[in-house]
C-alpha angles and dihedrals in degrees: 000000000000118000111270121234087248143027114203117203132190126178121195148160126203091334085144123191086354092082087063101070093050100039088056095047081051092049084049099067121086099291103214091061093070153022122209135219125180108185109203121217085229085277119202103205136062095307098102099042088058092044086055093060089068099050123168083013096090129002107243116200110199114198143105117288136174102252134304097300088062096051091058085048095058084047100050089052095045092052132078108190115120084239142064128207127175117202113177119229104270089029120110121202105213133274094267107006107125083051087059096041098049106070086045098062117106123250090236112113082230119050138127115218119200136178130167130277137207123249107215089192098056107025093242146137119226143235116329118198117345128206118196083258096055087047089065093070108030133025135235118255100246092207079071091049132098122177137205118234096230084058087068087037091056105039093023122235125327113289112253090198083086103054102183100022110042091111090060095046092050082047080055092057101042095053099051091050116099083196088062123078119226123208129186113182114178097235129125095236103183144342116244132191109244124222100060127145096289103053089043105040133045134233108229097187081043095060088045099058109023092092087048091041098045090045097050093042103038104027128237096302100058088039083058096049082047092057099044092056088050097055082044094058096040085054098055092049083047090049093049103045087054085049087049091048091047094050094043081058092060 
């Protein structure tokens, strides 16, 4: 069978009923556009029972893994479509929207392709247009991303030295590449839940590296920018802790 335009994977671990609903908005979509891989942590609840009532429908690999970086990157290696796109267990990529997508991608063997998603938490839509700069302070929802193949082939797999952020350090590099094409297409790609692991917990490595990453990557004038917005945000807090202290006085 001949390569699909896209290759969806989902990695998950003991996400339980929740898998059902994304794994159905993906099936909904035209199916000859894509195949679909959901590459399982080795879970211990429900999840692979759900995943069996689909059955021929996706491919489903069960075993440890390091994390959900690894997982993508099981999946990235497994699948063949010229495109990669990453949903998150309890996410749900719109009725059409690989239809949509499909006439809009370049014609350049690397390119990242990005739209916006929906937060169902907070009722809100993300991210709108990015520049490289832009990209220095906030990160890309990946459930609004779609990557070419060539992209993994050029800067390699995502780094599992960063276990909750890779994703934002490979955008990094994307971004800052001449070589790569860059896409924005204003288009509400998926719905995704809010609240997952890199909104609540922090990447250390990540924190470490990022000055010396978005220097090196973006050039004095972006790293500047970075660090204003730094000394912005620990103001604020700092704003906001003296307010706290003043009210608790009344």
């Amino acid at each position: 069978m001949a390569a699909r335009l896209f290759s969806v994977v989902t990695a998950t671990y003991n996400c339980g009923a929740k898998i059902a609903s994304t794994v159905r908005s993906v099936l909904a979509q035209d199916r000859s556009l894509f195949d679909y891989l959901v590459v399982d942590g080795g879970s211990t609840d429900e999840t692979l029972a759900v995943l069996e009532t689909f059955g021929d429908a996706i491919t489903v690999v069960s075993e440890r893994d390091r994390g959900v970086f690894d997982a993508l990157n099981k999946g990235i290696t497994r699948s063949t479509g010229t495109y990669l796109y990453f949903l998150g267990a309890g996410d749900t990529v719109r009725l059409g929207a690989f239809s949509r997508l499909a006439p809009l991608l370049p014609d350049d063997d690397h390119a990242l392709v990005y739209g916006d998603a929906f937060c169902v938490r907070t009722g809100r839509i993300h991210n709108g247009r990015f520049t490289a700069g832009d990209l220095a302070i906030g990160n890309l929802c990946h459930q609004a991303a779609f990557y070419s193949r060539a992209l993994f082939e050029r800067f390699g797999r995502y780094d599992l030295r960063y276990p909750i952020a890779a994703d934002w350090v490979f955008n990094l590099m994307c971004f800052s590449d001449p070589r790569v094409s860059v896409k924005y297409v204003d288009e509400v790609i998926a719905d995704y839940e809010g609240g997952g692991l890199s909104e609540t917990s922090a990447d250390a490595a990540l924190a470490r590296d990022w000055p010396a990453l978005v220097r090196e990557r973006l050039g004095k004038k972006d790293y500047l920018r970075y660090r204003v917005y730094l000394l912005r945000c620990r103001l604020n807090r700092l704003k906001r802790t003296v307010l706290g202290a003043v009210a608790s006085l009344r």
